[in-house]
N, C-alpha and C positions, 0 to 999 in steps of 0.2 A: 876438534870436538868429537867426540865419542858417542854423539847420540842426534837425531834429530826429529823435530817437535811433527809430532804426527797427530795432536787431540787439543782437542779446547773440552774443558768440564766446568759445566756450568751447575754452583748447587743453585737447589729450586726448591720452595715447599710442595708445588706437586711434580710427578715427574710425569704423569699423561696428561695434564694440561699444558705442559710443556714440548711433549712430541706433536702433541694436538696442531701446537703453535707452529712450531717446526715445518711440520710436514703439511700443512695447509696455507699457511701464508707464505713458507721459504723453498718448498719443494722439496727440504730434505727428509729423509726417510727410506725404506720403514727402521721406524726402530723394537730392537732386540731388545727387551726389558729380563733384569735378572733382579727378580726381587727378594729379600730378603737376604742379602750376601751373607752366609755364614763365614767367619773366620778362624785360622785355627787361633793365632795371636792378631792381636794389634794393640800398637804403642800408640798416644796421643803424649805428647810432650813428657818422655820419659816412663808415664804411668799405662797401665793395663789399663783398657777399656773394652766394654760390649756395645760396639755401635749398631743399630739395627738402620741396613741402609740398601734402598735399593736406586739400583743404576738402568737408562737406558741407551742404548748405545745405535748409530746411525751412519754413515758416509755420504758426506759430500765429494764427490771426486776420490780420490784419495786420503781427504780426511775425515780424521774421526770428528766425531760429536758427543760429547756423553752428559747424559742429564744426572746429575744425582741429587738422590733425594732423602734424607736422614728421618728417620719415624721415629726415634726416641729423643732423649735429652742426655743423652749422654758427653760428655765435653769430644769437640775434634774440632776439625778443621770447617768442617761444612755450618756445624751450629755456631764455630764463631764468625764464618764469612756471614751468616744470615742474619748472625744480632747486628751488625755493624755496617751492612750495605743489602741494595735492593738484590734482589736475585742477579745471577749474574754471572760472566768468568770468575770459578775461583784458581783452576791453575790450568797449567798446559803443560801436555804431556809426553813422552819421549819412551821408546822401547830401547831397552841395554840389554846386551849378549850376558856381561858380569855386574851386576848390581852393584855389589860392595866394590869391587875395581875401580867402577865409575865415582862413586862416592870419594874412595880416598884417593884417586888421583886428583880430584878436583878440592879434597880436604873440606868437605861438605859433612863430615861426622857429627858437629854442633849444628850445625844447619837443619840437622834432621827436626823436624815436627809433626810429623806419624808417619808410621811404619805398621805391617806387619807382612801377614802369608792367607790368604783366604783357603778354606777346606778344602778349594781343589789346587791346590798348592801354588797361585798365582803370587810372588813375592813385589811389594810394594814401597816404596818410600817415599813423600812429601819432604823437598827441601826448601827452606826459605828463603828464595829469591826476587823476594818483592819489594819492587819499583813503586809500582801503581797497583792497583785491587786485577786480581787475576793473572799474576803472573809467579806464583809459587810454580814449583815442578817437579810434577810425580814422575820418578822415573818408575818405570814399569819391566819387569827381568820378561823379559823373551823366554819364551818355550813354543813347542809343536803344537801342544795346545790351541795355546793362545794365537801361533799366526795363523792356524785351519780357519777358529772361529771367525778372524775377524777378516782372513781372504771372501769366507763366506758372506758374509754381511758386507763388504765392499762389493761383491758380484751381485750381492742381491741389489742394491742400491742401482746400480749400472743399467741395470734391467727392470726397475721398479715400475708401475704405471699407475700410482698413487692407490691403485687399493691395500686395503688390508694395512694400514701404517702403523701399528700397531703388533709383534710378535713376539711368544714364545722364545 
C-alpha cells in the first residue's frame, strides 16, 4: 500500500468548542486553526462548489487530529456526514508522494467524492471507502509545505504544557 493513515477528521459544528474539548479533557493540543480555507477549485460529487470551511489541526504523538468545521450550506462531504450522524470521524487521512498515481493504481477514479487544490496549492481528494461512519479517505499530495507545517505542529505538541491551546 502506497500510503499510510496519519489523521482522523472529525466534522463538527464548532471547531473551538471542539479543541476546547480536545485539549482540556484529552490533552491533545494545541491546535493550529486555519479559518476560512480559500480554494482555488473544489469538486463535490462531480459539481463546482464554494465551501466556506475552517479546519483545526493538533498532534497526538505522531498523529494528526483535525477538526473541521463547514460555515455555509453548501453540499460536501462534512454537511452531509452532519445531516446524517452526531459529530464525529468523518474520514481518515493519508499523505501521497503522487496523488493521481495513487488514485489509479488503486482504480478509485469513481470512488472520488470531493476533490479539489486550496489557494496555497494544497491538492486533495475524498474517496469513498466506507464501511462504518468515518472511514472515507482523503488522500492528501505531500509537499515541503505541507510537511514544515505540520513537523511544526507535531514539535510543538511534543513540547506543549497546556497553555495557549488554541493557535494562529
Amino acid at each position: 500500500m502506497p500510503y499510510r493513515i496519519m489523521q482522523n477528521g472529525f466534522a463538527v459544528p464548532d471547531w473551538r468548542e471542539a479543541a476546547s474539548h480536545w485539549s482540556s479533557v484529552l490533552g491533545v493540543g494545541p491546535f493550529f486553526a486555519l479559518e476560512h480555507i480559500e480554494f482555488e477549485w473544489c469538486e463535490y460529487r462531480g459539481e463546482r462548489v464554494e465551501i466556506d470551511m475552517s479546519v483545526a489541526i493538533a498532534y497526538s504523538g505522531d498523529f494528526q487530529i483535525e477538526l473541521v468545521q463547514q460555515h455555509n450550506d453548501a453540499p460536501s462531504i462534512y454537511s452531509d456526514f452532519l445531516a446524517h450522524n452526531a459529530p464525529g470521524l468523518q474520514h481518515v487521512g493519508a499523505l501521497v508522494d503522487d496523488l493521481e498515481a495513487c488514485i489509479a493504481q488503486h482504480g478509485w477514479e469513481e470512488k472520488i467524492v470531493q476533490q479539489g487544490r486550496t489557494a496555497a496549492g494544497a491538492r486533495f481528494a475524498y474517496i469513498d471507502t466506507v464501511l462504518h461512519n468515518g472511514t472515507m479517505l482523503e488522500l492528501i499530495q505531500t509537499s515541503e509545505a505541507a510537511l514544515k507545517a505540520f513537523e511544526y505542529m507535531r514539535n510543538q505538541a511534543r513540547t506543549w504544557d497546556g497553555s495557549s491551546p488554541i493557535r494562529a
